[in-house]
N, C-alpha and C positions, 0 to 999 in steps of 0.2 A: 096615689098615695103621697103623703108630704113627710118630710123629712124627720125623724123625732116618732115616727107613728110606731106605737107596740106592736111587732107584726103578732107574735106567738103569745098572748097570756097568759103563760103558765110559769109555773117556779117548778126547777127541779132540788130536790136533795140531795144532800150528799152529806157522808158523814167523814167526820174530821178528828181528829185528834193530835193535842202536842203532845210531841213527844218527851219521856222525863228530861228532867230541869229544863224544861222549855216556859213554863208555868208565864214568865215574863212578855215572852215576844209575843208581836200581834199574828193574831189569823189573817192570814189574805183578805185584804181591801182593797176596796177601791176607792179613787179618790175622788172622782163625780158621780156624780147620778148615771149619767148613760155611758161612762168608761165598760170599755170591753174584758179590759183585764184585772185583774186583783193582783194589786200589789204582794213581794213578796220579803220576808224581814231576814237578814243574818240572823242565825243562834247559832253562829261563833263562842267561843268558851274565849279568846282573847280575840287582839286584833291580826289581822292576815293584813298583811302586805304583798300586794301583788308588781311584782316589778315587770316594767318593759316588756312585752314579749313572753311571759308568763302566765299562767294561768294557773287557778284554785278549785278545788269543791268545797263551795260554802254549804252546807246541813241548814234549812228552812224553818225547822223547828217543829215540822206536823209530819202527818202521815194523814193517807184517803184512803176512801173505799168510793172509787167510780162506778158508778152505774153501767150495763155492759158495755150499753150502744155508746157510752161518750170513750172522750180522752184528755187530757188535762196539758196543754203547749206552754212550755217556759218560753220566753222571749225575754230578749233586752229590753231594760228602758230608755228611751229617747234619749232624756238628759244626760243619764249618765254615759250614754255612745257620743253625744253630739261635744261634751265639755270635758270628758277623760280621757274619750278612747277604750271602754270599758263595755263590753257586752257579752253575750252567751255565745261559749264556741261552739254549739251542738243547738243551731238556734234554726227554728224552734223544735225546742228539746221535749220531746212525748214520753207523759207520765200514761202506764197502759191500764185499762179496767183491772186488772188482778193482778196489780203491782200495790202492795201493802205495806213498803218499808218509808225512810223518810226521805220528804222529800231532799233533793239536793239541788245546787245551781253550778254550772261548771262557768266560771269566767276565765275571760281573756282579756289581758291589758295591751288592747292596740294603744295604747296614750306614750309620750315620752316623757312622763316621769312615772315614779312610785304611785300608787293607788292605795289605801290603806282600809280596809273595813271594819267596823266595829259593829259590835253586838245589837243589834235593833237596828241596822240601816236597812234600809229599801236598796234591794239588789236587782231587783227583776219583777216581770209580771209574769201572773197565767192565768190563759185564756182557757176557756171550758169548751166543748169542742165535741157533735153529735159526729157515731162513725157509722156509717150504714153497713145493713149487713150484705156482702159482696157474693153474689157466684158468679165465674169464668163460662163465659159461652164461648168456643172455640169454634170460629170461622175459619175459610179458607181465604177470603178478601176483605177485607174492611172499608163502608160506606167512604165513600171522596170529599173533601172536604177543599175548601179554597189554599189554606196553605197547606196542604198536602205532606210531605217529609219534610219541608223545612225547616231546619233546627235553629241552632242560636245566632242568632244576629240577620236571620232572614227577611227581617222589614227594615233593614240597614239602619238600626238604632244600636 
């Protein structure tokens, strides 16, 4: 397979809605062709200043109805982590199938100055996101595997 190839060709739905006085802000975008995530807009009613070490819930301006089998991940955007210090403290943050209210974004200002958001900025992205349906098979030993119980920092990286 090369790189760029559509594995899956299908389109899923989903239905959307802003929420009142939202009428302005945009719906989740994206901003290439093959970006993963849809950008997402403040609908702020004024500007939030987030200082230092603070954090906000910014309101998105929509609300969804997911499909069962998915789920919807907020994530920070690049730019704005790499040039403010500014990303998602609950990252990435899981909107659930039968969660119907609006969406929101919880930011954290890792930056050393003020961060200011206004109405229509690009806060975040979200990924769409298939969850399988799970049952627990309860064993007495689980299959061996090379690195075995090693936890964090076990390949001395």
């Amino acid at each position: 397979m090369k790189g760029g190839e559509l594995l899956q060709p299908s389109i899923v739905t989903i239905q959307i809605m802003k929420t009142p006085g939202n009428e302005d802000i945009s719906l989740p975008s994206k901003m290439s062709e093959f970006a993963a995530g849809f950008d997402l807009y403040a609908a702020t009613k004024d500007s939030v200043a987030i200082a230092p070490g603070q954090r906000a819930l910014i309101p998105a301006g929509f609300s969804l109805a997911l499909p069962v089998n998915m789920e919807a991940q907020i994530r920070p955007r690049s730019g704005l982590a790499l040039k403010h210090g500014i990303t998602c403290l609950n990252s990435p943050g899981t909107i659930d199938a039968d969660y119907r209210g609006e969406i929101g974004v919880i930011l954290i200002n890792h930056g050393e100055d003020v961060f200011s958001i206004s109405r229509g900025d690009r806060i975040a992205q979200m990924v769409i996101q298939y969850v399988p349906s799970v049952e627990w098979e309860i064993v007495q030993e689980l299959p061996s595997s090379n690195r075995g119980a090693g936890g964090f920092g076990h390949t001395g990286v």
